[in-house]
N, CA, C and O atoms as a Tripos MOL2 file, in Angstrom:
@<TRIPOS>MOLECULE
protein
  288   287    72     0     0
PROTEIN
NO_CHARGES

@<TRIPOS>ATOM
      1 N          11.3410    4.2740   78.9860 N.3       1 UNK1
      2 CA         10.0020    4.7360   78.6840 C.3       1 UNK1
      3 C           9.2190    3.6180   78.0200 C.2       1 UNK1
      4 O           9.7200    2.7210   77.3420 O.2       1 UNK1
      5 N           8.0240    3.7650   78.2740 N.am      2 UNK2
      6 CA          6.7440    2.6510   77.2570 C.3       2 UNK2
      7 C           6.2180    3.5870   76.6530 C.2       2 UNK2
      8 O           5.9620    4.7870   76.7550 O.2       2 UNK2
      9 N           6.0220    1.8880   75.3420 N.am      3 UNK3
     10 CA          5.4890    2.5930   73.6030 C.3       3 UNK3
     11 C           4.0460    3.0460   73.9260 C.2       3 UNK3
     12 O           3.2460    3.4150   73.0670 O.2       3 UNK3
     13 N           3.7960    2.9800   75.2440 N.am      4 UNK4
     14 CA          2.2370    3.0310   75.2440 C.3       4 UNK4
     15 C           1.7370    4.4150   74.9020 C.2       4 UNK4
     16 O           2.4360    5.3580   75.2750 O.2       4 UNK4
     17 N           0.4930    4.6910   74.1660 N.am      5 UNK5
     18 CA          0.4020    6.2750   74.0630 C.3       5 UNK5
     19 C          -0.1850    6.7820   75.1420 C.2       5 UNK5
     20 O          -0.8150    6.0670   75.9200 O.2       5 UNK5
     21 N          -0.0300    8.1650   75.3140 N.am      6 UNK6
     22 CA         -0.6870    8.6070   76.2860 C.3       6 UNK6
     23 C          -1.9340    8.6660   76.5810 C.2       6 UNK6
     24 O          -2.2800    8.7930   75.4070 O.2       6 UNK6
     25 N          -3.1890    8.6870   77.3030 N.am      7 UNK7
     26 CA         -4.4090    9.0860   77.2200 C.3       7 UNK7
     27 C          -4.9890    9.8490   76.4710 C.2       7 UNK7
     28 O          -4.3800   10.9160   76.5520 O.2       7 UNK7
     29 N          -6.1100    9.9800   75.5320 N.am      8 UNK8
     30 CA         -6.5590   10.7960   75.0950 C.3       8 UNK8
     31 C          -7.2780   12.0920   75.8490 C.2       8 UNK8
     32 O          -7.4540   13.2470   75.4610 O.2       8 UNK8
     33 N          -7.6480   11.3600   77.1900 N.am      9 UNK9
     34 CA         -8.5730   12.3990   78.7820 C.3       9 UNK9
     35 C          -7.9040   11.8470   79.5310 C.2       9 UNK9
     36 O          -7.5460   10.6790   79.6870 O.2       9 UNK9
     37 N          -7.7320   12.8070   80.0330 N.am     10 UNK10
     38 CA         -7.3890   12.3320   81.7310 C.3      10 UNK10
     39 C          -8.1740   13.2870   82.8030 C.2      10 UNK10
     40 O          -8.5850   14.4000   82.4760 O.2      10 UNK10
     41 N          -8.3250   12.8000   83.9800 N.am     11 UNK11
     42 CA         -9.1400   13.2830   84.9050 C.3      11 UNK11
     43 C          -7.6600   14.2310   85.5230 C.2      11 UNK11
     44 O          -6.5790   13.9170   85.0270 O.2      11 UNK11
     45 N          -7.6790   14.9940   86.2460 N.am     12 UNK12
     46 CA         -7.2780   15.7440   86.6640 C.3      12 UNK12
     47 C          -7.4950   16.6350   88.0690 C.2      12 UNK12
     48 O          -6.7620   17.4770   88.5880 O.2      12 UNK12
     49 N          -8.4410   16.2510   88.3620 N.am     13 UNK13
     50 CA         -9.1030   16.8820   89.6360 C.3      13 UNK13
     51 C         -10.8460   16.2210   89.4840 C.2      13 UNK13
     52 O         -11.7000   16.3060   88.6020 O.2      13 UNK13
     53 N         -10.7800   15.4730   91.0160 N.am     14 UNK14
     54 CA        -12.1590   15.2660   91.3200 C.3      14 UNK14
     55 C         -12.2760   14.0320   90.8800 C.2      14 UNK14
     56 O         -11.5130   13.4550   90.1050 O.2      14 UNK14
     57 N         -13.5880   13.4770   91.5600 N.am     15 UNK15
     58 CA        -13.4220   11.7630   91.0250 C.3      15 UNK15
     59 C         -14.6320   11.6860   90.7010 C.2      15 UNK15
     60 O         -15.5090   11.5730   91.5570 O.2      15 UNK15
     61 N         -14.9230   11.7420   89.2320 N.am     16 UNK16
     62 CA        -16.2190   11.5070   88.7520 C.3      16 UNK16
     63 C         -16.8010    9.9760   88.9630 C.2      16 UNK16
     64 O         -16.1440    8.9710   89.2350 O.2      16 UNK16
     65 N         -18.1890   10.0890   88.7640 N.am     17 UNK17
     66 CA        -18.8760    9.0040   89.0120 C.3      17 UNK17
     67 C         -18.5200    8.0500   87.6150 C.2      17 UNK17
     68 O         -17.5230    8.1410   86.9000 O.2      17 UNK17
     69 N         -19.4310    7.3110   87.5110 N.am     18 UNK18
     70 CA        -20.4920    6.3320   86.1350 C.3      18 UNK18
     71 C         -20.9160    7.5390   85.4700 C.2      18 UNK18
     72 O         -20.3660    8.0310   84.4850 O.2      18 UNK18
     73 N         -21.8730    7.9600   86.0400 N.am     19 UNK19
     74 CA        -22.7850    9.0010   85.0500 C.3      19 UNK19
     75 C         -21.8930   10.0680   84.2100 C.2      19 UNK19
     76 O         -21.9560   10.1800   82.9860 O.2      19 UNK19
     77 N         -21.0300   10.8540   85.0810 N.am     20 UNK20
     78 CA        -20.2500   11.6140   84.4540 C.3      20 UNK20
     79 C         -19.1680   10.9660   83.7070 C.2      20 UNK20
     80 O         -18.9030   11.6750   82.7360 O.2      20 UNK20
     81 N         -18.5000   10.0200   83.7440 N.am     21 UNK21
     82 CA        -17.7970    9.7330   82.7870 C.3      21 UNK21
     83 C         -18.4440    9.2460   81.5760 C.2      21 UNK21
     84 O         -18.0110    9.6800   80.5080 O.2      21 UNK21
     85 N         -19.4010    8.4220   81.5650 N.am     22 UNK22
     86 CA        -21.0600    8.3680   80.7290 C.3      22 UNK22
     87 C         -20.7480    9.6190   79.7450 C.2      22 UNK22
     88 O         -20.2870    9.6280   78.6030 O.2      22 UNK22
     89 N         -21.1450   10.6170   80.5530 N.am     23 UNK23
     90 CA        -21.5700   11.6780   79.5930 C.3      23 UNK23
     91 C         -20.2140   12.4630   79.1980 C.2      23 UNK23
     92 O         -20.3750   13.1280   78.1740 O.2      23 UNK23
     93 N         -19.2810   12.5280   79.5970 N.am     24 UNK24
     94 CA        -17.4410   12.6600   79.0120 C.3      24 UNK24
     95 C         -17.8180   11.9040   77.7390 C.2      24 UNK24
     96 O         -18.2040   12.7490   76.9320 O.2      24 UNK24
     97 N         -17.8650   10.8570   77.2850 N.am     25 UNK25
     98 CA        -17.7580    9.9280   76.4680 C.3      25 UNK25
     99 C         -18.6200   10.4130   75.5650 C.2      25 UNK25
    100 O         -18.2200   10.9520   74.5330 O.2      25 UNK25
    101 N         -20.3700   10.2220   75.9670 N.am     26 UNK26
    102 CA        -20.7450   10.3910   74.9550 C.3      26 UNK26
    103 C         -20.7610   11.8560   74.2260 C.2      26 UNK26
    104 O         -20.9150   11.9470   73.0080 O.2      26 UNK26
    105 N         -20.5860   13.0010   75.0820 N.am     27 UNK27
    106 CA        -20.3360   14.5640   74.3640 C.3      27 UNK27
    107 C         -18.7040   13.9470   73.4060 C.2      27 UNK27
    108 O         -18.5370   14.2180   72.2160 O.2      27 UNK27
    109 N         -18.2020   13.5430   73.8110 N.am     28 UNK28
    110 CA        -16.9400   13.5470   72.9310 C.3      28 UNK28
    111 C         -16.9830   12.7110   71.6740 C.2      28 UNK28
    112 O         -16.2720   12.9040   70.6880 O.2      28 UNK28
    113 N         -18.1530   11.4840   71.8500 N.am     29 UNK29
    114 CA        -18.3140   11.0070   70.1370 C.3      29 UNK29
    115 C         -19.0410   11.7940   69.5490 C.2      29 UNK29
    116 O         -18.9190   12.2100   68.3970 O.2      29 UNK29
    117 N         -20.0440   12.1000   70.5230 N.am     30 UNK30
    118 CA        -21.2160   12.9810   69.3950 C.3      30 UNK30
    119 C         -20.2140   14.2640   68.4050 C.2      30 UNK30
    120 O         -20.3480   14.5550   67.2170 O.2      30 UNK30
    121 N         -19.1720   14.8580   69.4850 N.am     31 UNK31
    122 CA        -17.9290   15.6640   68.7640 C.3      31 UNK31
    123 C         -17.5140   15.8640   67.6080 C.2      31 UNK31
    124 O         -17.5550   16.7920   66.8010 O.2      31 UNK31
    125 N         -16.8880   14.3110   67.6680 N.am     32 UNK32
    126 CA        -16.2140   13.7620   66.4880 C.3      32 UNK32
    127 C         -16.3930   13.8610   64.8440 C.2      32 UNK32
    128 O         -17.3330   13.0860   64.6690 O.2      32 UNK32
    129 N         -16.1170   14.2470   63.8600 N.am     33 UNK33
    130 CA        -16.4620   14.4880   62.2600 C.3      33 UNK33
    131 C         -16.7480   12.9230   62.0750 C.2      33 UNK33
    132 O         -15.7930   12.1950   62.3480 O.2      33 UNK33
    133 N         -17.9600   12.2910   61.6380 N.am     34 UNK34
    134 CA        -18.1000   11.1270   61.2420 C.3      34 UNK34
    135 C         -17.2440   10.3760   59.7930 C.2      34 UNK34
    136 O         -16.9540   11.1290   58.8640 O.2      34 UNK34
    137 N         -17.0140    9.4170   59.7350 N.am     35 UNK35
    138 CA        -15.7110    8.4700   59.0430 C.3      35 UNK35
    139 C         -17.0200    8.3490   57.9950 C.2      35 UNK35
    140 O         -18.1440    8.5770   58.4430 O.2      35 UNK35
    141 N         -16.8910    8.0920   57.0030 N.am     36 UNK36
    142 CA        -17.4950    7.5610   55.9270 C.3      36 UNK36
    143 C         -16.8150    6.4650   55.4080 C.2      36 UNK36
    144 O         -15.6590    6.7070   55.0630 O.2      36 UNK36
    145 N         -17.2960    5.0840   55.2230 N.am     37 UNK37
    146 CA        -16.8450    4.3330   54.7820 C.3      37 UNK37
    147 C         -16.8490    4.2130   53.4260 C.2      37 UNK37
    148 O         -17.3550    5.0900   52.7260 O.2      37 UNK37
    149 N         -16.3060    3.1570   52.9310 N.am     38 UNK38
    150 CA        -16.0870    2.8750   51.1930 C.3      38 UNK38
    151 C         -17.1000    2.1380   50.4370 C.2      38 UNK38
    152 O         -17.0300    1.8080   49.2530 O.2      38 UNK38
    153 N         -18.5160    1.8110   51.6690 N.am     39 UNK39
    154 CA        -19.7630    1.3460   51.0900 C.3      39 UNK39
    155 C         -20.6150    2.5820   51.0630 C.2      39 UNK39
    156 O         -21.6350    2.5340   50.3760 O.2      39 UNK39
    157 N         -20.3210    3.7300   51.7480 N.am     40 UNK40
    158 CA        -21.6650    4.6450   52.0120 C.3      40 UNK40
    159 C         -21.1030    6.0400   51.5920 C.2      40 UNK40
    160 O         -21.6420    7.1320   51.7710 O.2      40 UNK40
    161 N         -19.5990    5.7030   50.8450 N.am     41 UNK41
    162 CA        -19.1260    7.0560   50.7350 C.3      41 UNK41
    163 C         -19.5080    7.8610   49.8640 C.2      41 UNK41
    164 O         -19.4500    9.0630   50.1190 O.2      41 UNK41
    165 N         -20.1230    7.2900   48.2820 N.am     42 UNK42
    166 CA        -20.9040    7.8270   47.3110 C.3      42 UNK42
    167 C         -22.1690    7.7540   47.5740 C.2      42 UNK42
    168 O         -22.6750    8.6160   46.8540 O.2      42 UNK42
    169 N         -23.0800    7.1900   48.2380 N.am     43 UNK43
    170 CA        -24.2290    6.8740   48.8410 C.3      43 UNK43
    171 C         -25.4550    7.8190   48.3190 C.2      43 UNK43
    172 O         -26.4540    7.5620   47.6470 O.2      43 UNK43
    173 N         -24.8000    9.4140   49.1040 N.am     44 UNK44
    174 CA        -25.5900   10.7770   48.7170 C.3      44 UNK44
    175 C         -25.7840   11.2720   47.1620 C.2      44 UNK44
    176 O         -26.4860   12.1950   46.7490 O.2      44 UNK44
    177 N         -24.9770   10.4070   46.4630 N.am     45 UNK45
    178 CA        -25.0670   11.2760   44.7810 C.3      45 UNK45
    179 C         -25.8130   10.5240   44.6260 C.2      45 UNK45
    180 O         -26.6180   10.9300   43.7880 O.2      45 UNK45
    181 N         -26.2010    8.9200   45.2110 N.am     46 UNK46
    182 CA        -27.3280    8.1450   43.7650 C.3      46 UNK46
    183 C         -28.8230    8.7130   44.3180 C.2      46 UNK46
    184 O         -29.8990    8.3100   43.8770 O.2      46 UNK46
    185 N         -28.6800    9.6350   45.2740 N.am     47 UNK47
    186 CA        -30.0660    9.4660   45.6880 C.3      47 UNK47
    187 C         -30.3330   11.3450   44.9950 C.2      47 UNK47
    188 O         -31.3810   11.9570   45.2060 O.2      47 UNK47
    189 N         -29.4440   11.7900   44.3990 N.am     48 UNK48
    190 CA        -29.6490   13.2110   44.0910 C.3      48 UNK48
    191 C         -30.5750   13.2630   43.1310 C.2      48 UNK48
    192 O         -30.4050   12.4280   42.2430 O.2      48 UNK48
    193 N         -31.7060   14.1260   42.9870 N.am     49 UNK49
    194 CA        -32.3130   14.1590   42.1780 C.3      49 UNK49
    195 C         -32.1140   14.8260   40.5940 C.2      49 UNK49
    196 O         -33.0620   14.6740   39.8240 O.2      49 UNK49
    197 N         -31.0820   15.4460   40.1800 N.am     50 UNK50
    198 CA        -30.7840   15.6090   39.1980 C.3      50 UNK50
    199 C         -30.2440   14.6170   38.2340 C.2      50 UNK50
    200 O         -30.5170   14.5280   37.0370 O.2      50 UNK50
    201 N         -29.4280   13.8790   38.9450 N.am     51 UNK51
    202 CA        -29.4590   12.4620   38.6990 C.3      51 UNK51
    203 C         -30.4380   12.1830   37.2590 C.2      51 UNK51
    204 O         -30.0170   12.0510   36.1100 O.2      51 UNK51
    205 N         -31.5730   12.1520   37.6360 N.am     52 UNK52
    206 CA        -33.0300   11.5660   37.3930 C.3      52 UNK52
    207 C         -33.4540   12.0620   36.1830 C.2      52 UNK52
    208 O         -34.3190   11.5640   35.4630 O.2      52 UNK52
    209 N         -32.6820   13.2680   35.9430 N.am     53 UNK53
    210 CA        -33.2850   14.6990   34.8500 C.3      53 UNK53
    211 C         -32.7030   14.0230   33.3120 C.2      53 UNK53
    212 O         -31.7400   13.2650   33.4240 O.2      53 UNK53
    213 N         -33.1500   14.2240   32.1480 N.am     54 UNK54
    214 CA        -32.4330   13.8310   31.2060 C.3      54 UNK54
    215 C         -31.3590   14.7330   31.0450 C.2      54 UNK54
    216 O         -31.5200   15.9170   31.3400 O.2      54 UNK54
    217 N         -29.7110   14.0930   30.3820 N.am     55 UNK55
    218 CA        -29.0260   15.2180   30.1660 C.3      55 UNK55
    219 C         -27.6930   15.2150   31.4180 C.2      55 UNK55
    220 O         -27.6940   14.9580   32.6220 O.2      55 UNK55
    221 N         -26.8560   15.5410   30.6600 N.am     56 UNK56
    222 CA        -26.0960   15.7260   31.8200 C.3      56 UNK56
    223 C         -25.6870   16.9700   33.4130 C.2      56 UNK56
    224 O         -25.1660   16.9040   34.5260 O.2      56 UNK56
    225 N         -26.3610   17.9930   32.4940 N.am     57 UNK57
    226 CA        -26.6580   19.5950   33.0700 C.3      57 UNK57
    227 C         -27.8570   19.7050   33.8110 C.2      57 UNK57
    228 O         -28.1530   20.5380   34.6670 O.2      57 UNK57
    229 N         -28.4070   18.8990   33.4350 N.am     58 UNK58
    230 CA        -30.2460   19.5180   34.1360 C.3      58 UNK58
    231 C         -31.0290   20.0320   33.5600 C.2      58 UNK58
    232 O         -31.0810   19.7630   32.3600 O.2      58 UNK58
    233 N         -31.6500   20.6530   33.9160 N.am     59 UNK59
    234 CA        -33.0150   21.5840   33.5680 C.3      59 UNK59
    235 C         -32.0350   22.8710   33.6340 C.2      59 UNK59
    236 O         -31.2370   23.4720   34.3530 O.2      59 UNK59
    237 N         -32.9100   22.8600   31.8940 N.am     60 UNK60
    238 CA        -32.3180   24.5150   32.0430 C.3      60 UNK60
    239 C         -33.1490   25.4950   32.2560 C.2      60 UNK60
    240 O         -34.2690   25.0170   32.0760 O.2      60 UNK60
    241 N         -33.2690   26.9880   32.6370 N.am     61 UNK61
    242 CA        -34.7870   27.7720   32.0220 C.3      61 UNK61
    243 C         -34.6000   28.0690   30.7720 C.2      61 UNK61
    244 O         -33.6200   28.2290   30.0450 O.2      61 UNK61
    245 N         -36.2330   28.1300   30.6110 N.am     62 UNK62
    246 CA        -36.2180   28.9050   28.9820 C.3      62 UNK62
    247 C         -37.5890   29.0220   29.1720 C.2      62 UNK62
    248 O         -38.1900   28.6770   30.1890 O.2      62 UNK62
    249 N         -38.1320   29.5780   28.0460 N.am     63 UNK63
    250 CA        -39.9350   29.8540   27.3270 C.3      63 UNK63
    251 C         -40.4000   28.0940   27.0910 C.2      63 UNK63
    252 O         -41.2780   27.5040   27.7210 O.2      63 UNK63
    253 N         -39.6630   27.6150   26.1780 N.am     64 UNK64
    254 CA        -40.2900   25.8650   25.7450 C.3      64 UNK64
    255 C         -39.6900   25.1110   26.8490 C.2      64 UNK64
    256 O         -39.3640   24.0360   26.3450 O.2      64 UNK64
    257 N         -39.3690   25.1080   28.1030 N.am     65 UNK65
    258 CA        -38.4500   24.0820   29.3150 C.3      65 UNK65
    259 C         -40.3850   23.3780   29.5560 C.2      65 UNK65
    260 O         -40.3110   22.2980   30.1420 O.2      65 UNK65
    261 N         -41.3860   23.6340   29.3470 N.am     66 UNK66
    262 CA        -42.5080   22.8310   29.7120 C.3      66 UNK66
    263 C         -43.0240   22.3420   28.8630 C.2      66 UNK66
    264 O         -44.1390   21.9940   29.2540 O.2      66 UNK66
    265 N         -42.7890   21.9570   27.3440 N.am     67 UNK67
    266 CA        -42.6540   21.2060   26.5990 C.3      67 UNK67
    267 C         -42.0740   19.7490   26.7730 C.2      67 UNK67
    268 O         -42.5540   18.6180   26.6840 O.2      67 UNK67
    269 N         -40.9500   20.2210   27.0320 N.am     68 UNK68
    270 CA        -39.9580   18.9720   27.1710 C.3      68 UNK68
    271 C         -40.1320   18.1000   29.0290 C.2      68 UNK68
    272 O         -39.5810   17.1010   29.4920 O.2      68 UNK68
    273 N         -41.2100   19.1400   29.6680 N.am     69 UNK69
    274 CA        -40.7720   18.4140   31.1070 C.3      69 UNK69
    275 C         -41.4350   16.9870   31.0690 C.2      69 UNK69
    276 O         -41.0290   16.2330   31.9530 O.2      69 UNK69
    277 N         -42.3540   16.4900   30.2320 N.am     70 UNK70
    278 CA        -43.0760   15.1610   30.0440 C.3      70 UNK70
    279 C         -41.9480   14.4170   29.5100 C.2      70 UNK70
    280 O         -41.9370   13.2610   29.9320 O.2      70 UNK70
    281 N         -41.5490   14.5360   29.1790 N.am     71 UNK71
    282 CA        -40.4780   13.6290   28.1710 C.3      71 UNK71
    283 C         -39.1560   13.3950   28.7720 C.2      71 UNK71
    284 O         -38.1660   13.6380   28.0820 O.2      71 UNK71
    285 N         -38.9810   12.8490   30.2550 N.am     72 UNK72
    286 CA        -38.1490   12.3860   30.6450 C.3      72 UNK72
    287 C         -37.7480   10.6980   31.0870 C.2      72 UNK72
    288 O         -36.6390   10.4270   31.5470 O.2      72 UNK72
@<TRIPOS>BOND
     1     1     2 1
     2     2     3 1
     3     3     4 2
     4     3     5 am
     5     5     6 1
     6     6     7 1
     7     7     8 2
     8     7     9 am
     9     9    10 1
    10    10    11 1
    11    11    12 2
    12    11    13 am
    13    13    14 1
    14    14    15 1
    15    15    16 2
    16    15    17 am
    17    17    18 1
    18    18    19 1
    19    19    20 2
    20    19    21 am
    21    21    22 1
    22    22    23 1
    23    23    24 2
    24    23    25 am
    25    25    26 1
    26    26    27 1
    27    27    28 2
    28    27    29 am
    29    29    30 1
    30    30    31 1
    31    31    32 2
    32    31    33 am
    33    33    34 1
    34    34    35 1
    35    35    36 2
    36    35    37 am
    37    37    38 1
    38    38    39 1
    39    39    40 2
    40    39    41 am
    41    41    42 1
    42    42    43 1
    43    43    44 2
    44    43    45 am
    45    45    46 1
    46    46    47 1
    47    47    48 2
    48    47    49 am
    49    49    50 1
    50    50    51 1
    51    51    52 2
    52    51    53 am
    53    53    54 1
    54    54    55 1
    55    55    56 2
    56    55    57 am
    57    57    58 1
    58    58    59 1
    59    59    60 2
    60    59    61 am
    61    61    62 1
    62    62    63 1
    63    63    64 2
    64    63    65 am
    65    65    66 1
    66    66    67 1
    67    67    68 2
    68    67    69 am
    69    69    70 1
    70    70    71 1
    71    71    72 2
    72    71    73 am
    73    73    74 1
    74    74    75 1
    75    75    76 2
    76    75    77 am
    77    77    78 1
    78    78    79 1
    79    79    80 2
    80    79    81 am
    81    81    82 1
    82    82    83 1
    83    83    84 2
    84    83    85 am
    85    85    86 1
    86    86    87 1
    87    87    88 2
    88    87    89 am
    89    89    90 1
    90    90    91 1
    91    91    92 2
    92    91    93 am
    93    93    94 1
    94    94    95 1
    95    95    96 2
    96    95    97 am
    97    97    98 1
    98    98    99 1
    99    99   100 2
   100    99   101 am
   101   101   102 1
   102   102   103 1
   103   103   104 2
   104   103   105 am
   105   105   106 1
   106   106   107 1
   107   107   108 2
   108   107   109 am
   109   109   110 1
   110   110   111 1
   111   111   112 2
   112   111   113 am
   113   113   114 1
   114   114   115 1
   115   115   116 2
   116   115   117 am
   117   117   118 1
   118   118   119 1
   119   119   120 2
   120   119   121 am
   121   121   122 1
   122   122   123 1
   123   123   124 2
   124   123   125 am
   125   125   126 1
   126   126   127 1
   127   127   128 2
   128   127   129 am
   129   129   130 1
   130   130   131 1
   131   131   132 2
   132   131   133 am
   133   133   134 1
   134   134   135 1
   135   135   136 2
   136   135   137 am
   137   137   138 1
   138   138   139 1
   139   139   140 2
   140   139   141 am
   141   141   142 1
   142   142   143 1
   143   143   144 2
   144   143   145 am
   145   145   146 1
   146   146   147 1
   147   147   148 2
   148   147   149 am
   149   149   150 1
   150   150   151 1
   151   151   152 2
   152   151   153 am
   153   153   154 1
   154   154   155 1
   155   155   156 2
   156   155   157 am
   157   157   158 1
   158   158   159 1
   159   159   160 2
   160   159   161 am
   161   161   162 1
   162   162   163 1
   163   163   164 2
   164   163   165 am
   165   165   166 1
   166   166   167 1
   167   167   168 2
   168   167   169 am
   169   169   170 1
   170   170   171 1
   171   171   172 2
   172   171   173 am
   173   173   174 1
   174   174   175 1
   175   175   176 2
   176   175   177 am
   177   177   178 1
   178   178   179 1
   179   179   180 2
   180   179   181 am
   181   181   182 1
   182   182   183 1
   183   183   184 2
   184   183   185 am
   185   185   186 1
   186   186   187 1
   187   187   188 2
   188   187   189 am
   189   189   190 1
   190   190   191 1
   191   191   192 2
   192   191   193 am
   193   193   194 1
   194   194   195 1
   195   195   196 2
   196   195   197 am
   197   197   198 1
   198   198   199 1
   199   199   200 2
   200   199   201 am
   201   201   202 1
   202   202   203 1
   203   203   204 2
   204   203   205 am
   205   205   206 1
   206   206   207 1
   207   207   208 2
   208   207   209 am
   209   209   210 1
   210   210   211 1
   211   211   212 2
   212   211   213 am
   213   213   214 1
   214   214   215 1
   215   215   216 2
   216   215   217 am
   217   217   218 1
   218   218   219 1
   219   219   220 2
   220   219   221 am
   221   221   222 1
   222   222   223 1
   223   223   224 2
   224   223   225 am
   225   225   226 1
   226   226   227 1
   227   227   228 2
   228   227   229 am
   229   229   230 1
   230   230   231 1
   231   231   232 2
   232   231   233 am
   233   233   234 1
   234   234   235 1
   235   235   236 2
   236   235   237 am
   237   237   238 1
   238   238   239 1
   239   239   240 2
   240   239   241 am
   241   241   242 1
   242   242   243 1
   243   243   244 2
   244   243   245 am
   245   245   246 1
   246   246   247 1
   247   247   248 2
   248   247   249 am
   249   249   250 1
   250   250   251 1
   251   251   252 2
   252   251   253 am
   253   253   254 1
   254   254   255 1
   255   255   256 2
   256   255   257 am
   257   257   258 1
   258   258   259 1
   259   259   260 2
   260   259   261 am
   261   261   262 1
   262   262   263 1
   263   263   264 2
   264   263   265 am
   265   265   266 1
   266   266   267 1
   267   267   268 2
   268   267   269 am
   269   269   270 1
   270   270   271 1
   271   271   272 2
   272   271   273 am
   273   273   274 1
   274   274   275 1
   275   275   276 2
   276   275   277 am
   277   277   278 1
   278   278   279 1
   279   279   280 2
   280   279   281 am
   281   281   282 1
   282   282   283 1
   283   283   284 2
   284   283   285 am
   285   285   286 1
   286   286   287 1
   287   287   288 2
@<TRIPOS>SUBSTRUCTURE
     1 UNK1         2 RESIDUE 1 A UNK
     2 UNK2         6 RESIDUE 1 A UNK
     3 UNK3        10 RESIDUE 1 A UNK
     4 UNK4        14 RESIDUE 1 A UNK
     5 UNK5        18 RESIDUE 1 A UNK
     6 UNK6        22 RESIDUE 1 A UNK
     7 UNK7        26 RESIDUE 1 A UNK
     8 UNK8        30 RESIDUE 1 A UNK
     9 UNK9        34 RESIDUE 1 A UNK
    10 UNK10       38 RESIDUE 1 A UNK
    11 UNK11       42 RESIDUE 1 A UNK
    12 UNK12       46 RESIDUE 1 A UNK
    13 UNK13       50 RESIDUE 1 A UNK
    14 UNK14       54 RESIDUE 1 A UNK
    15 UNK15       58 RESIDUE 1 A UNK
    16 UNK16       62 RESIDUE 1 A UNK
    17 UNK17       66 RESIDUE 1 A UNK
    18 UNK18       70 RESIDUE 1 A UNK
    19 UNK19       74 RESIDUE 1 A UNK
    20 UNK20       78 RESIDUE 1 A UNK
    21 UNK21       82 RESIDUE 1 A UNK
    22 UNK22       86 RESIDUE 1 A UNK
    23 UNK23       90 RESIDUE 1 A UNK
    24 UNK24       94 RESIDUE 1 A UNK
    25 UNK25       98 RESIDUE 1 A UNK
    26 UNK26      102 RESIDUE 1 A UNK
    27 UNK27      106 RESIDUE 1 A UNK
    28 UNK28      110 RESIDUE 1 A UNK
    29 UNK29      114 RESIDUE 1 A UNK
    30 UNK30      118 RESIDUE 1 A UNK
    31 UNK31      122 RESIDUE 1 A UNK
    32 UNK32      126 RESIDUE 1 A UNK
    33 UNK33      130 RESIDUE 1 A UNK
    34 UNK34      134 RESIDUE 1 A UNK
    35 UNK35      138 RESIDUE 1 A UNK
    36 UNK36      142 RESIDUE 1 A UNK
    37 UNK37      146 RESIDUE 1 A UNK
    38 UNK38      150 RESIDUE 1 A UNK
    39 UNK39      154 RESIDUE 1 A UNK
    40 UNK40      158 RESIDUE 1 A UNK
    41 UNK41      162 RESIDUE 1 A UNK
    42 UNK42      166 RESIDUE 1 A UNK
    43 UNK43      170 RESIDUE 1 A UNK
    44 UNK44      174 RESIDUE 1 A UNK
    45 UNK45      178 RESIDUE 1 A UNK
    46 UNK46      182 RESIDUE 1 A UNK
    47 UNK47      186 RESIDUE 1 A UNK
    48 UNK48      190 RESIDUE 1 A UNK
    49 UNK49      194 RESIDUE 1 A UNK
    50 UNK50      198 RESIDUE 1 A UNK
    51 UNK51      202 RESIDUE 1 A UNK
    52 UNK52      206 RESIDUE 1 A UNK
    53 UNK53      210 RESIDUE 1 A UNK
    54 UNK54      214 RESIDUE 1 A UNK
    55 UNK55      218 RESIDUE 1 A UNK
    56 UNK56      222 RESIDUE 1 A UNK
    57 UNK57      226 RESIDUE 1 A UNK
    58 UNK58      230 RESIDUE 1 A UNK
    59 UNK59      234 RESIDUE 1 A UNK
    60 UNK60      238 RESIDUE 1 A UNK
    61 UNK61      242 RESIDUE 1 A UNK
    62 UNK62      246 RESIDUE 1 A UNK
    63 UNK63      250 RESIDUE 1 A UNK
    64 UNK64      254 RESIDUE 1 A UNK
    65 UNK65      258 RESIDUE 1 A UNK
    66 UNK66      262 RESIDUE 1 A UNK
    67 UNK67      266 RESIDUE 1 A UNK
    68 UNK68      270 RESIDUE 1 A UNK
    69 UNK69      274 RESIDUE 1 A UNK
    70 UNK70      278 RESIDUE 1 A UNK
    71 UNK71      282 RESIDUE 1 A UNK
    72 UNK72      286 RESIDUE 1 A UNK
């Protein structure tokens, strides 16, 4: 036997063109759960806007929370 792995697709019946194997391909990346790399993997928290708020919790409610909203 060879170490080779098996196909991920195989055709099976019918002999597709260009176009259709084209579009095999691209429905099957669009598929795929996207990889996040180790430059873009925290990416989404610096852009969060709580972030931004003084405090580590946020905005809280209360009666005086529009007092304090200038003073960040």
């Amino acid at each position: 036997m060879s170490d080779e792995p098996a196909p991920a697709v195989q055709i099976v019946r019918g002999t597709p063109d260009e176009l259709e194997l084209a579009a095999l391909v691209a429905g099957l990346v669009a598929a795929q759960t996207p990889v996040e790399d180790e430059v873009t993997a925290g990416a989404h928290r610096w852009a969060d806007p709580e972030r931004r708020v003084r405090g580590s919790s946020g905005w809280h409610p209360g009666p005086d929370v529009w007092r304090w909203s200038l003073r960040s």
